[in-house]
KETORTOR-8870 format. One record per atom (N, C-alpha, C, O): x, y, z. Coordinates in steps of 0.05 Angstrom, whole numbers, plus 5000, padded with zeros to 4 digits. Layout:
<pts>
XYZ...
</pts>
This chain:
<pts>
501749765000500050005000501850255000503550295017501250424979503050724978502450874992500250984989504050925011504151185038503951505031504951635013502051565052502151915039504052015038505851985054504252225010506452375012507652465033510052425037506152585049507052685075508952505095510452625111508952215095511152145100512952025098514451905114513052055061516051985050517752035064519051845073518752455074520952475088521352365108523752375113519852225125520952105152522151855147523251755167522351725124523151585111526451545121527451365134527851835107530351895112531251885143529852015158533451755154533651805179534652115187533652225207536352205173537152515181535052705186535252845207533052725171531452865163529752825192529353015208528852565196527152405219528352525241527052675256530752475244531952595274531453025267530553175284532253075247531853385247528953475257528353565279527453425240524653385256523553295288522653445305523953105289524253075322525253205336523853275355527653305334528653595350527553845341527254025357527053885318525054155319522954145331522154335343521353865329518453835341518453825379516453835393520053825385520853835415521954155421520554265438523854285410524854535415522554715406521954915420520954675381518254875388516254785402514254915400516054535420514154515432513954705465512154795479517454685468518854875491517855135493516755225512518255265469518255545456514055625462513155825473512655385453510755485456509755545478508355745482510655375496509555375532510355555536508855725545513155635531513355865542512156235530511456455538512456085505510456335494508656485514508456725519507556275522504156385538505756465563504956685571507856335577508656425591508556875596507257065606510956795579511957095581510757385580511957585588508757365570505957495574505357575602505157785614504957315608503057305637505357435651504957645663508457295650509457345676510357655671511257765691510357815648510658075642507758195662508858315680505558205666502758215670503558125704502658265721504657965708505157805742506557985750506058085772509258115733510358375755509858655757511158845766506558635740505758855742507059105727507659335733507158875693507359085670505059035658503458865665504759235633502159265620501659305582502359125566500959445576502059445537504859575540506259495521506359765558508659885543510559605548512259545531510159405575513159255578512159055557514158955547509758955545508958765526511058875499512758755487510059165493510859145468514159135463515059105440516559185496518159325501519458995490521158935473518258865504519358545494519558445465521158305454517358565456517358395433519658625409520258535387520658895419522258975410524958955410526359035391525758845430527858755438528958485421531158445411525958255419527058045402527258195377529458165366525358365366526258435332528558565339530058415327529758695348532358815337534258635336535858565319533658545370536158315370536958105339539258065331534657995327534557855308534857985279535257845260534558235278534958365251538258375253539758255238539158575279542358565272543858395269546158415259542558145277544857905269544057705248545657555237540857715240540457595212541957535185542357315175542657805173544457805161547557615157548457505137548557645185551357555188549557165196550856965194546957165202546956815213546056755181546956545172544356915165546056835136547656645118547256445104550356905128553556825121553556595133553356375122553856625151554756405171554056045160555555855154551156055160549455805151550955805121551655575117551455925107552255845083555755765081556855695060556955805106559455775108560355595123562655515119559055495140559655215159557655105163555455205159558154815172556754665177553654635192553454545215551254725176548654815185547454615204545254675213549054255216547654185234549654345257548154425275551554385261553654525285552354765297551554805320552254955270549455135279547955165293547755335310545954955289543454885296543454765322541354775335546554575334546654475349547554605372546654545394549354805369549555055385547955255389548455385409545455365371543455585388541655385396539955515407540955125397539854995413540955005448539755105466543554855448544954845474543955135487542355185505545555295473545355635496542355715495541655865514540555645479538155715489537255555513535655655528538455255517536555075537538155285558536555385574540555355561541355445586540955725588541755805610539755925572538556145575535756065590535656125613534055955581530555875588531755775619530555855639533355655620533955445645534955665675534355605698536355885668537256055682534256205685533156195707533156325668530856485680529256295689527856395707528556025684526755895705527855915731526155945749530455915738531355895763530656105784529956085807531156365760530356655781527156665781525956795798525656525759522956585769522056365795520456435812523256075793522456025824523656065845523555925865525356365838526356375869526056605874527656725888523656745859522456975861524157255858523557465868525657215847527557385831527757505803529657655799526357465787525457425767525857825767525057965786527057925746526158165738524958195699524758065679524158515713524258555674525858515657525158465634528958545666531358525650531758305645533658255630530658145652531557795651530057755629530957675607528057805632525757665603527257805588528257675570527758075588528758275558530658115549530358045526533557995565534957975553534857605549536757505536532557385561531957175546531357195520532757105501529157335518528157515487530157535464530157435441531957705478533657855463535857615449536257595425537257415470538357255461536357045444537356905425533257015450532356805421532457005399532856905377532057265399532057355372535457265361535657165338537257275373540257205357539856885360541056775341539156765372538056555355536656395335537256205321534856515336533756555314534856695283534256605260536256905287538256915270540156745255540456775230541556545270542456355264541256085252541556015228540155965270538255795260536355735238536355525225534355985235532955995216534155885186533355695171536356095182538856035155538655775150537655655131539855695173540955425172539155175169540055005154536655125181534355025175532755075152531154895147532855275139531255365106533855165086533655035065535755205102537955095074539154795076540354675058538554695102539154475105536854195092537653965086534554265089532654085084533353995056533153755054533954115035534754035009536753905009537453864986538453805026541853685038540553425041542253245042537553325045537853135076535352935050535852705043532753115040532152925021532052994998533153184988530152774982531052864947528953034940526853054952529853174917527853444903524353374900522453524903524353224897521753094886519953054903517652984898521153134934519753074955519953324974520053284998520053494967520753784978518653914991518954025013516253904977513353964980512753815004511953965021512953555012512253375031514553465055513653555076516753435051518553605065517953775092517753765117517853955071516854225082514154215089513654425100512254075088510054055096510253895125509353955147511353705117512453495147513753675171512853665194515853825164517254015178515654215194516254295216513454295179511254525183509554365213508554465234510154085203508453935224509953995248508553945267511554065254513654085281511754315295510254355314513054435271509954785288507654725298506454795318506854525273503654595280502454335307500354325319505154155307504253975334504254125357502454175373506954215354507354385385505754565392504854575414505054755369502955035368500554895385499755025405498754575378496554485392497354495419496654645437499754225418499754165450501854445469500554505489503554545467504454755474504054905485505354995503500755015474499755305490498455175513498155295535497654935509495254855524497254725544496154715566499554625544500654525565501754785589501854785614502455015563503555305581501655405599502255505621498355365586496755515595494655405627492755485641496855155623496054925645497955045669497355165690500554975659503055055679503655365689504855425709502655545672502555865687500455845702500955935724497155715701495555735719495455655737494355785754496255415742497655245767499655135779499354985798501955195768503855245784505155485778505955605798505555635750506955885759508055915722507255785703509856095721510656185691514156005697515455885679514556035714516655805724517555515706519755435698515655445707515155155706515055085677515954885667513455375661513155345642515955385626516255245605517855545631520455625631523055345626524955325611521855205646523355035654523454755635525354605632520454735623519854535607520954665578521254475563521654915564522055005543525854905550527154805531527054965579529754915568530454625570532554515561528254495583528554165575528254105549529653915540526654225532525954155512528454285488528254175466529954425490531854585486534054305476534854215455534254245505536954055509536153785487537453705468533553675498532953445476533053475453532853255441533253705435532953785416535453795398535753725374538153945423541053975416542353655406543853605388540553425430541553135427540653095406542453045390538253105395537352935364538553115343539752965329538753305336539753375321543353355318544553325297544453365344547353275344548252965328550452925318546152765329545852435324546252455291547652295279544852685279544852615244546652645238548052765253547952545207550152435190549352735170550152705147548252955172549053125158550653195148552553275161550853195117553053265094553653575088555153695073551753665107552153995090554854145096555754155119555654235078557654485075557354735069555154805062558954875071558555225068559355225044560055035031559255565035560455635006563555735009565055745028563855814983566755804987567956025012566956245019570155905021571056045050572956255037573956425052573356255012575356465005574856825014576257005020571056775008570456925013570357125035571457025055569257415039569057515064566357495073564857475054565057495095563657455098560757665093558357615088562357915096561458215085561058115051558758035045562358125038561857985010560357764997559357744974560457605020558157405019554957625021553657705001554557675040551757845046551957985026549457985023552658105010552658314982551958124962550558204943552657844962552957664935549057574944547157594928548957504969545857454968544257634962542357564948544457954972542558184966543058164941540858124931544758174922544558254894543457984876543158004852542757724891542157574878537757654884535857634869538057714905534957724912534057974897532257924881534958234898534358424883534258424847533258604833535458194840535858064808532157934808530558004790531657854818529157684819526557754832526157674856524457914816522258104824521057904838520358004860520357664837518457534849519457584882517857684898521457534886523057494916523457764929523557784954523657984912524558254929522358304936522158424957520058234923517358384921515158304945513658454956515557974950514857834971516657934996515758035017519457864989520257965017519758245030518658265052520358465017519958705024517658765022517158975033515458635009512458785004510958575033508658605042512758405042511358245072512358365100511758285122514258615092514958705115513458965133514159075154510859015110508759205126507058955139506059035160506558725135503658555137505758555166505458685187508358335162510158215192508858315208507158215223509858655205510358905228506458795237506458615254504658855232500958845227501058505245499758495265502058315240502758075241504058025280503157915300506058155275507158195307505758285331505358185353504958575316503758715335501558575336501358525360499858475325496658395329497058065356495558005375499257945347499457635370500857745386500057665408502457875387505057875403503558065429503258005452502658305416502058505436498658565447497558595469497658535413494758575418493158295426491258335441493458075420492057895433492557825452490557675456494357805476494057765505491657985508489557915519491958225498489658445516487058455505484958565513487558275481484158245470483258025488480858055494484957725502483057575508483357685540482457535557484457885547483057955577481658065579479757985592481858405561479958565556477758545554475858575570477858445522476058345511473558215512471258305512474857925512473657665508474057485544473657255551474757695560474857685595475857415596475157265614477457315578479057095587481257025599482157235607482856835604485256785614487856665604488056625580489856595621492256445607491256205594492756075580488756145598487555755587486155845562486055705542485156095566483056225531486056225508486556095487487656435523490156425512490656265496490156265472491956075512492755745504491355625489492455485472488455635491486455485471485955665439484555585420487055875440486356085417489256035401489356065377491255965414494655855401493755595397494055535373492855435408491455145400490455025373490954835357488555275376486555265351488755315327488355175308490355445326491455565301492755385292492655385268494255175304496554925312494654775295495454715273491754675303490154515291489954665262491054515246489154845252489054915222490854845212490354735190493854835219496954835220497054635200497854625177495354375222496254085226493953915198494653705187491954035193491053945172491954075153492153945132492554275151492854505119496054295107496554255083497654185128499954035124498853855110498753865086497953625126497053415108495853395084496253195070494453595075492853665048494453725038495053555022495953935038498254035016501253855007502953874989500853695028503453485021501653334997502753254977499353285000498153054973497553184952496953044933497353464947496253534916498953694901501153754909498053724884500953764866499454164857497154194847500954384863500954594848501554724841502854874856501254804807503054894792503555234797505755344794501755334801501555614794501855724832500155814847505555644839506255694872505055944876503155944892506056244861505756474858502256574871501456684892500456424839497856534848496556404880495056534893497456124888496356014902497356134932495756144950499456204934500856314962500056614964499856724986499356754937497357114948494357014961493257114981493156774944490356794949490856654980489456774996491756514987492256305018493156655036491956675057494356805032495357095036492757295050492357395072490657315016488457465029485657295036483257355038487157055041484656935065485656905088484556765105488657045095489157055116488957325129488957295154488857555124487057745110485057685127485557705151482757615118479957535128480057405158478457485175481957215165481657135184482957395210483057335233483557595204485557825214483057985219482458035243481258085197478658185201476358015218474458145226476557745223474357695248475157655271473457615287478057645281479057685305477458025319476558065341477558225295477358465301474458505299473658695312472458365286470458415282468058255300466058365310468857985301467357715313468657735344470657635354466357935355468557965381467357775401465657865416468157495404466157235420469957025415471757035398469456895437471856685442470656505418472156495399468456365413467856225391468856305369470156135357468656615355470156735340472456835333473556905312472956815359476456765356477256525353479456535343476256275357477056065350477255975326478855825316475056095315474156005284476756145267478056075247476856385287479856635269482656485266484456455249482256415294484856295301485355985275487355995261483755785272483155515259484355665234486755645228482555835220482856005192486856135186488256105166487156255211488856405205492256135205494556195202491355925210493055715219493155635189495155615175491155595183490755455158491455535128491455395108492155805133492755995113496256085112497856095093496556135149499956095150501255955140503156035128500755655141501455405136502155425106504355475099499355375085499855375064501455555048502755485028501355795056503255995050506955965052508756025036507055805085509555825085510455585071512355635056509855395072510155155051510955215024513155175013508555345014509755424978511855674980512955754959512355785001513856034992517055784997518855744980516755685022519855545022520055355007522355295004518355194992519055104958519455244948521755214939518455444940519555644912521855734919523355754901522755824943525755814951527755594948530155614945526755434949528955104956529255044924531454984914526855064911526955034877529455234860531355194846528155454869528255624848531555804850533055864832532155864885535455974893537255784893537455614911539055794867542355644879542855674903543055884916543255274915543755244936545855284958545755214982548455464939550955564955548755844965549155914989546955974951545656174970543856214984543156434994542355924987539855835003540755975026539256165023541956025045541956085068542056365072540756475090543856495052544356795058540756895046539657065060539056785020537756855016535356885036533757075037535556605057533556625069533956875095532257025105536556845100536657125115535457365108534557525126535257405082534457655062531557655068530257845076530657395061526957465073526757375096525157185091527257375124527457445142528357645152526957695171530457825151530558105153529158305130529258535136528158255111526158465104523158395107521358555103522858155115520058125124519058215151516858265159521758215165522158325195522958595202523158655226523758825180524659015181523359225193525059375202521359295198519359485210518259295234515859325238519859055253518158895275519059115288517059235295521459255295520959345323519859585328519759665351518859755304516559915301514159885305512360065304513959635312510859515307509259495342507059585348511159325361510659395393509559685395507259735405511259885386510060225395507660275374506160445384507060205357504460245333502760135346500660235353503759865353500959765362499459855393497059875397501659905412500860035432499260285438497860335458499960465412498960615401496360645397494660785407496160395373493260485363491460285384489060325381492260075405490959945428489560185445487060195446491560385458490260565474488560735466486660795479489060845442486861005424484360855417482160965417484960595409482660455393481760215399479660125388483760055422482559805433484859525416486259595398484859365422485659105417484659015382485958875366482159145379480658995352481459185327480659135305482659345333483559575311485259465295485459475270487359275321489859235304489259105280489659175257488158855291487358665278485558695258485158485246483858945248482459045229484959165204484959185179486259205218487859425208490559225187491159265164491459065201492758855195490958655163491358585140489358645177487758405156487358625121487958565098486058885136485859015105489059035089489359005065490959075108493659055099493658815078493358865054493958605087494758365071492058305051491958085039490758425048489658465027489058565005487958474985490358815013491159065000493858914979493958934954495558774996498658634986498258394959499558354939495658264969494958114953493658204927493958054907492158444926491258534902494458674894494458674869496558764902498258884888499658674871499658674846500558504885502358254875500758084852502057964836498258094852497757904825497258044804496757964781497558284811498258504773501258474766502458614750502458274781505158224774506157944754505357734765507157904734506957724715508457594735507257454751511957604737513657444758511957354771512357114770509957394785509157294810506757034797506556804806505357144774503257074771504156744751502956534749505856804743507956584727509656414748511356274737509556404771512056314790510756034794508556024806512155754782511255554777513955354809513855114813
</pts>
């Protein structure tokens, strides 16, 4: 009997163990997600220390994007991967310590934050460019759809385990399970027989980053997506990061468990939009990833409009379902379409211009929260990526991108 596409790649052992450690290190990431909220809110901060956080990770991660890039394209992308694993389990692991010993300050979260954004820097590279190393072309789609599954498991069980452990025992705990999950993550990925290499070392590394911008700026489809996604990001950040903790208190008078169940829901859209898209074959990547775009769009407009936790759920399912498929075809049409000595610096390129206006986005959104409430953002956001989607399909590159 022929097995779903979807899990050819587990097939591969490298690939199997890569997966497994991503599906454990974002399952960490999510608990604590819900965490950091609350325990920002527990010492008696409010929208400015919310948004103050989530600025600190964008910069942190823009200044060093670039150079984690170079880097991924120059050495060995499982070593990478295996080292911002390690220092993150013992970053998460040190602030669990000061939060159960009631020590815990603001500066601590800023600068946990701050160090995942430079990890994230790193890693990201290195994970966009490593998956084409590990299986064959033909299976790229399933791949990356499988991989997507890491997110979208953890995104279910994650929030709901965070939203368990900040309510009854503490933001602690939840802390503590993200740098466990950290460490298991560093081991499976340390185990694979990864082949990958960097590009040539003759180079500088300054020269490298010039050879990827001038390769992305050569190719309208790629500048246009990356830089034309860095108004929606900024709309994108601010609306989860800052505005939905205060919509489901405000709001929707819920708690760290509504929280958790509203990151839940999205995990579940995640987790089917995966499976579907690993089995059908589509040609036309371009038109299919704007229209998955402005139905994500729509789901941005009933967070802001459908103001009921039922409605946020339905937003949340929608907006999961739309992420997913989007990010899938955009990192095929990357893995296809960029020479693989620049897979890494490229993906730096759309991660720092899709991220270029995040740490503008904490003070905007704070902004238009106090003037206008929690549902603005999210009104405001959704007409955005809609607006992006009618620009991009008067574009032939885009509309041709097979």
């Amino acid at each position: 009997m022929r097995l779903p596409r979807i899990v050819e790649p587990l097939r591969h052992r490298d690939f199997r163990l890569l997966w497994t450690g991503q599906t454990l290190t974002l399952l960490g990431s999510f608990i604590s997600n819900v965490a950091f909220p609350f325990q920002i809110l527990l010492l008696g901060g409010g929208v400015g220390e919310l948004a103050a956080l989530v600025t600190v990770w964008s910069v942190a991660s823009l200044t060093f994007l670039l150079i984690g890039g170079a880097v991924a394209d120059r050495f060995p992308r499982r070593t990478l991967i295996v080292v911002t694993e390690t220092a993150s389990g013992i970053v998460m692991g040190t602030v669990a310590i000061l939060a159960f010993s009631g020590r815990l300050e603001f500066w601590h979260l800023y600068a946990a934050y701050g160090w995942a954004g430079i990890a994230t820097a790193f890693s990201v590279p290195a994970l966009g460019a490593i998956i084409p190393e590990l299986v064959p072309e033909e299976i790229l789609v399933a791949s990356n759809a499988v991989q997507g599954l890491s997110r979208q498991s953890a995104r279910i069980g994650g929030p709901l385990i965070g939203g368990i452990l900040v309510a009854t025992v503490g933001p602690g705990a939840a802390f503590a399970a993200d740098a466990v999950s950290f460490g298991l993550s560093a081991g499976a990925v340390a185990l694979t027989r990864s082949r990958a290499t960097g590009a040539e070392r003759g180079q500088s590394l300054l020269a490298q980053i010039r050879e990827g911008f001038a390769y992305v700026f050569s190719v309208q489809w790629l500048w246009v997506t990356i830089f034309g996604f860095s108004i929606v990001v900024a709309g994108i950040i601010g609306s989860i990061t800052v505005a939905l903790p205060l919509l489901v208190t405000e709001v929707l008078h819920g708690d760290s468990v509504t929280y958790g169940l509203l990151t839940a829901a999205f995990g579940i859209g995640e987790a089917a939009t995966s499976a579907v898209i690993a089995q059908v074959k589509i040609r036309r990547i371009g038109v299919a990833m704007y229209l998955f775009n402005a139905l994500a769009g729509v789901s941005f407009l009933m967070f802001g409009l459908v103001l009921t936790v039922p409605g946020a759920l339905v937003a949340s399912v929608l907006n999961g379902v739309t992420f997913t498929a989007f990010g899938v075809l955009w990192q095929t049409a990357l893995q296809l379409h960029v020479p693989r000595r620049l897979l890494g610096r490229v993906t730096s390129v759309d991660w720092f211009g899709g991220t270029l206006l995040a740490p503008l986005a904490p003070a905007a959104t704070a902004f238009l929260v106090s003037q206008h409430g929690p549902p603005a953002v999210f009104v405001l956001t959704g007409i955005g990526m809609i607006l992006l989607t009618v620009f991009a399909l008067m574009l032939p590159s885009i509309r041709d991108l097979e």
